[in-house]
KOLSE-208741 format. One record per residue (C-alpha): y, z, x; residue number from 1. Coordinates in nm, 3 decimals. Layout:
residues N
<volum><y>Y</y><z>Z</z><x>X</x><pos>NUM</pos></volum>
...
END
This chain:
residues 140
<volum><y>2.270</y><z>-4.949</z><x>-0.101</x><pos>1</pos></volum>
<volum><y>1.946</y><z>-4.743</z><x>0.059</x><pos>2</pos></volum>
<volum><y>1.693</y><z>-5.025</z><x>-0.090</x><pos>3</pos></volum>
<volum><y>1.849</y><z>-5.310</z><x>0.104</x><pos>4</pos></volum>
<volum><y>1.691</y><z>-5.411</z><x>0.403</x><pos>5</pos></volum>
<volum><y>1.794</y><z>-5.159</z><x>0.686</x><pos>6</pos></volum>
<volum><y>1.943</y><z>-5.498</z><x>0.894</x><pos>7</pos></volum>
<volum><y>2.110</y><z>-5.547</z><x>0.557</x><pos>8</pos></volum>
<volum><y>2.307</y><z>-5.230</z><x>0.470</x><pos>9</pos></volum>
<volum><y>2.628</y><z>-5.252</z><x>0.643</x><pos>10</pos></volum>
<volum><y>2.683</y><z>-5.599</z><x>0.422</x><pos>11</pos></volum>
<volum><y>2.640</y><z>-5.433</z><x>0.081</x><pos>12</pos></volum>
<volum><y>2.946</y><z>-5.380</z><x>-0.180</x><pos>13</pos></volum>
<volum><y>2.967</y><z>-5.303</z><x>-0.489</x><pos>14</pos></volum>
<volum><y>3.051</y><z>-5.526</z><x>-0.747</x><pos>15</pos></volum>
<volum><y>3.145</y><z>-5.582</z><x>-1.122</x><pos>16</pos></volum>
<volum><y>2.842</y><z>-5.457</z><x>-1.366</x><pos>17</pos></volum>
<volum><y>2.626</y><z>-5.727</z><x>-1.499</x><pos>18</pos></volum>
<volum><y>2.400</y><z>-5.599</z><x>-1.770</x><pos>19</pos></volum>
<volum><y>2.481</y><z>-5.366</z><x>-2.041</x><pos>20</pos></volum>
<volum><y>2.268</y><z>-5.076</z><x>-1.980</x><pos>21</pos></volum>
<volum><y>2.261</y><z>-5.086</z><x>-1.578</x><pos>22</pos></volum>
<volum><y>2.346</y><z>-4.757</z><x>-1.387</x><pos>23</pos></volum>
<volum><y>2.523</y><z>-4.947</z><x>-1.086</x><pos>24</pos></volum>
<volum><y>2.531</y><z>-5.330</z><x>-0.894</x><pos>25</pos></volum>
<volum><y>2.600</y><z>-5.447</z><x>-0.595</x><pos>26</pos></volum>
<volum><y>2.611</y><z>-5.724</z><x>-0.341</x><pos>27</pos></volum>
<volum><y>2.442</y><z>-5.752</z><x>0.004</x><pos>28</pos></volum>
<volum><y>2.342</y><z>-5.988</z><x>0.236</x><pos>29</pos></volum>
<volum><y>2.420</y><z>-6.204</z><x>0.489</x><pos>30</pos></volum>
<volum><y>2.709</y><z>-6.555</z><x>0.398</x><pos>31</pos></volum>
<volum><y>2.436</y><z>-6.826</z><x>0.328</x><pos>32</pos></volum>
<volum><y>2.222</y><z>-6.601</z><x>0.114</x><pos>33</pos></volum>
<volum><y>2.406</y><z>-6.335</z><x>-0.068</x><pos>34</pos></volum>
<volum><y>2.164</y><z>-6.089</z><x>-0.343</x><pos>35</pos></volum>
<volum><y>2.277</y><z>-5.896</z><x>-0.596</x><pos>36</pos></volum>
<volum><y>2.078</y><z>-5.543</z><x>-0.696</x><pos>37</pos></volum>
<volum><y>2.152</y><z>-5.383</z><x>-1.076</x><pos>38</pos></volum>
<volum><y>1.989</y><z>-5.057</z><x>-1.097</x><pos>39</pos></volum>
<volum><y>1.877</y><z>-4.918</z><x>-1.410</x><pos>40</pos></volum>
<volum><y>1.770</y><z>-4.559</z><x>-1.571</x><pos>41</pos></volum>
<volum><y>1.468</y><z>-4.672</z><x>-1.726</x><pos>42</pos></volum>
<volum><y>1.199</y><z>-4.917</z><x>-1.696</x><pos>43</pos></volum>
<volum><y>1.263</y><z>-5.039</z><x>-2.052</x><pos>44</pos></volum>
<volum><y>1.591</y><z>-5.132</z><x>-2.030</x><pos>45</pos></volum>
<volum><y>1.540</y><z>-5.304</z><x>-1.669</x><pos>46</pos></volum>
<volum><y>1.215</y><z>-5.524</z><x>-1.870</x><pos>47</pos></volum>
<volum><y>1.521</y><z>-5.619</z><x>-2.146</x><pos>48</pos></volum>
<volum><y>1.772</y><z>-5.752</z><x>-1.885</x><pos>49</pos></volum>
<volum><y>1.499</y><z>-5.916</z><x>-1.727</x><pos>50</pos></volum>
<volum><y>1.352</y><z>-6.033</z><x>-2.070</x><pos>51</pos></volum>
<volum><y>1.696</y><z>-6.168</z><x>-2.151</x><pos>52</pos></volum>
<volum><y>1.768</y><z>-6.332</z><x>-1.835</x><pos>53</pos></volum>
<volum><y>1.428</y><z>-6.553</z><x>-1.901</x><pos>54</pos></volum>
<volum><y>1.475</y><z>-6.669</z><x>-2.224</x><pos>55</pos></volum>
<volum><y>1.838</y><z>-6.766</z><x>-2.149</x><pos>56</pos></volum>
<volum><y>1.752</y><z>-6.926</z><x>-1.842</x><pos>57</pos></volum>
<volum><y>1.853</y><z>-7.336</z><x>-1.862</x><pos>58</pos></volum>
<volum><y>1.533</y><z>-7.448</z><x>-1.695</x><pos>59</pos></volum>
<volum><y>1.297</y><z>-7.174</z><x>-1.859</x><pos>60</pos></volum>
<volum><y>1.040</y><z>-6.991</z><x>-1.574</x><pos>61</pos></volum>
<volum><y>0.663</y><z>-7.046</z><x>-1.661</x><pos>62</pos></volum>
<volum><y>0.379</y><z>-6.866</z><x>-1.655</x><pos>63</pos></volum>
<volum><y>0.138</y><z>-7.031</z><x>-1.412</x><pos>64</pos></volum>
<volum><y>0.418</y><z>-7.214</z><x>-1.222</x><pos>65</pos></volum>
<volum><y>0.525</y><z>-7.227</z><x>-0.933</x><pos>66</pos></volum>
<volum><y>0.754</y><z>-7.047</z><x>-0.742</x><pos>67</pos></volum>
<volum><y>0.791</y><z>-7.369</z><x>-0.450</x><pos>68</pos></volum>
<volum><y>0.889</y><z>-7.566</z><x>-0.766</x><pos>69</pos></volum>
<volum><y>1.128</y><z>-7.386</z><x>-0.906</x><pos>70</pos></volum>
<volum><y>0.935</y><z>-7.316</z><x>-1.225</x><pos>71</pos></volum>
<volum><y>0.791</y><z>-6.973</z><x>-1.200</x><pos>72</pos></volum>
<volum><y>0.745</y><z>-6.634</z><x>-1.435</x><pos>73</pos></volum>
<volum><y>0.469</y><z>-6.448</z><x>-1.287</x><pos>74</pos></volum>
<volum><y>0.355</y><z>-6.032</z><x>-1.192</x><pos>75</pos></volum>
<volum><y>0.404</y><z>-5.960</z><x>-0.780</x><pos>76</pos></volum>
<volum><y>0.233</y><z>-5.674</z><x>-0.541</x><pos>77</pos></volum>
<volum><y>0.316</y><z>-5.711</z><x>-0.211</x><pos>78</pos></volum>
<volum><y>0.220</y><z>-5.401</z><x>-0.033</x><pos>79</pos></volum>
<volum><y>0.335</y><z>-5.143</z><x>-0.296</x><pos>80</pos></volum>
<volum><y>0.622</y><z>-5.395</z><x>-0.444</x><pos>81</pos></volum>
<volum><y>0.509</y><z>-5.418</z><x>-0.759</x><pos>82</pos></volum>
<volum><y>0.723</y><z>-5.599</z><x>-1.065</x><pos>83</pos></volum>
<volum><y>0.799</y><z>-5.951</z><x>-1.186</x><pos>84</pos></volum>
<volum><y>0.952</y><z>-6.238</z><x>-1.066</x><pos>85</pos></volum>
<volum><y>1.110</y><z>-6.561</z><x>-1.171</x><pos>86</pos></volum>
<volum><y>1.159</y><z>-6.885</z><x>-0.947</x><pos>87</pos></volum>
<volum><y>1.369</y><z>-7.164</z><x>-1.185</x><pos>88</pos></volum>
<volum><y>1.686</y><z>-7.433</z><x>-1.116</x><pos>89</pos></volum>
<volum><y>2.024</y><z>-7.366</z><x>-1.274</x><pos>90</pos></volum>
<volum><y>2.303</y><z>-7.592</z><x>-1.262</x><pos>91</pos></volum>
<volum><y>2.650</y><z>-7.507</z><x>-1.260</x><pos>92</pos></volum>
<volum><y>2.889</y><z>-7.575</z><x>-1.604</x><pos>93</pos></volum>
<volum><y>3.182</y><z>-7.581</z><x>-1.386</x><pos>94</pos></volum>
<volum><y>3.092</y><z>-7.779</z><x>-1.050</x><pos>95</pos></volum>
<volum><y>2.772</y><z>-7.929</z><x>-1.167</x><pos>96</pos></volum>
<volum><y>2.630</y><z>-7.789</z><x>-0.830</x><pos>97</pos></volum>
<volum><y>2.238</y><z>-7.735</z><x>-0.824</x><pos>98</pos></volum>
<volum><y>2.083</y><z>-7.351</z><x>-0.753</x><pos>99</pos></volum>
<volum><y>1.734</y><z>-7.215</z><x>-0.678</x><pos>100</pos></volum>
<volum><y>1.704</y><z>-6.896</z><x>-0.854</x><pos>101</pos></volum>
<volum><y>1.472</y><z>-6.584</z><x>-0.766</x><pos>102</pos></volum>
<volum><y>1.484</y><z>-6.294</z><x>-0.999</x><pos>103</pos></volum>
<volum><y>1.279</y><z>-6.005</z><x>-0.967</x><pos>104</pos></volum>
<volum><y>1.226</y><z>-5.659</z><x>-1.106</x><pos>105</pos></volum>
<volum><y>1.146</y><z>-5.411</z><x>-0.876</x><pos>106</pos></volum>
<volum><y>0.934</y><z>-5.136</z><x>-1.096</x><pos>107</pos></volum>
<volum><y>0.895</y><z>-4.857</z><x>-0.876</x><pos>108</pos></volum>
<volum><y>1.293</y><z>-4.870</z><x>-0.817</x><pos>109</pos></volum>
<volum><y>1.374</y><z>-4.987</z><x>-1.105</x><pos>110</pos></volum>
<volum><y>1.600</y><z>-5.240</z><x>-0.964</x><pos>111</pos></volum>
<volum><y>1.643</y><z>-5.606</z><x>-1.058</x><pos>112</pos></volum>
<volum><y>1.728</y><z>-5.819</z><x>-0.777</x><pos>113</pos></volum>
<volum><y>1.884</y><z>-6.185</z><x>-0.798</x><pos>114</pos></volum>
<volum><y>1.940</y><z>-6.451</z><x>-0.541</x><pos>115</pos></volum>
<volum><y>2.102</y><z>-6.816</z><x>-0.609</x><pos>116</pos></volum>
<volum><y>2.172</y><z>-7.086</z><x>-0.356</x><pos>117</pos></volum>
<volum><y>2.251</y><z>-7.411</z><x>-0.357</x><pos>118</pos></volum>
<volum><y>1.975</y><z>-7.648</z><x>-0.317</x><pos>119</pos></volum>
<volum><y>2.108</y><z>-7.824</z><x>-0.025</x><pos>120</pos></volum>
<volum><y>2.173</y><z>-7.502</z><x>0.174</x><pos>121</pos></volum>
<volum><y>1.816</y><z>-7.314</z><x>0.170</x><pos>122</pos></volum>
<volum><y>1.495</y><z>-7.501</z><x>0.115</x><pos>123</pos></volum>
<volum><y>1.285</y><z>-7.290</z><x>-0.168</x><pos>124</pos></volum>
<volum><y>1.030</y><z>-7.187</z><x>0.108</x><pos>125</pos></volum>
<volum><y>1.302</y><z>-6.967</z><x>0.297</x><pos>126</pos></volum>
<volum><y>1.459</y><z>-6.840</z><x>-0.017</x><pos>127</pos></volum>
<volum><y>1.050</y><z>-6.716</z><x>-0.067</x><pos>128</pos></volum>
<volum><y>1.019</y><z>-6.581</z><x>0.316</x><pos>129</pos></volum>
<volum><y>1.406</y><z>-6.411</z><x>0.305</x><pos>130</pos></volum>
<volum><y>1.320</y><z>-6.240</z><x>-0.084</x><pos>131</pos></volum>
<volum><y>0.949</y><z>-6.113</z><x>0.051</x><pos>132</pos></volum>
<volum><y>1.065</y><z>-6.002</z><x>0.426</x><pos>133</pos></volum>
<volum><y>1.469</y><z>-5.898</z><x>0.397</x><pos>134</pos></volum>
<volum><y>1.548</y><z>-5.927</z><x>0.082</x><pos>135</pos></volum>
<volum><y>1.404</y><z>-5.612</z><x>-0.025</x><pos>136</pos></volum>
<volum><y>1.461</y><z>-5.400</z><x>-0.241</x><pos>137</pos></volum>
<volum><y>1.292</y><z>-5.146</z><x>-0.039</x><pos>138</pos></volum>
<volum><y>1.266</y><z>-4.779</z><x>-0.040</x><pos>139</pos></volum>
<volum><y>1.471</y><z>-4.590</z><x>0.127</x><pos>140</pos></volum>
END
């Protein structure tokens, strides 16, 4: 819970494990744009989940895309966050709802951090601004 946001913290829970070879997940954030963190022992098994989460993904991330489009696989440095990211659309099975999807690895923390909201709650640019200024993860 010490990499989310500091304004974020008191929000996080922990929550049912979703990947095989994750040490721990949880769930932070505020109502209209909850996150989920899985934290992992090793870089190699954080690059599998993420690997897997790609190539099962319904509207598959590409490299060169764009993240404002929804169609994104790409490398990210931001001021010593360094790791991957995916931007990509996923409908739902059950409600047939529509979802922007960010996905990122963080590799210094080897954390991988996933946010999905309906389309016609957040616009793609503030699911971009919340992920780079609150959504974290950060160091503690």
């Amino acid at each position: 819970m010490s990499y989310a946001h500091p304004d974020l913290r008191d929000t996080c829970r922990e929550r049912d494990q979703i990947y095989d070879r994750e040490a721990a997940s949880i769930t932070c954030g505020p109502a209209d744009l909850p996150f989920d963190y899985s934290l992992f022992t090793s870089s190699d098994d954080m690059d599998d989940a993420f690997d897997d989460d790609v190539a099962g993904a319904e509207t598959p991330p590409e490299d060169g895309g764009t993240c404002s489009e929804g169609n994104s696989l790409d490398d990210y440095d931001f001021d010593g966050r360094v790791g991957r990211v995916n931007c990509r659309e996923h409908t739902s099975s059950s409600t047939g709802a529509q979802y922007h999807v960010i996905e990122w690895t963080d590799e210094n923390l080897l954390v991988i951090g996933y946010l999905s909201i309906r389309v016609d709650v957040h616009t793609w640019e503030e699911l971009i601004d919340f992920w780079l200024n609150r959504g974290g993860p950060f160091a503690p």
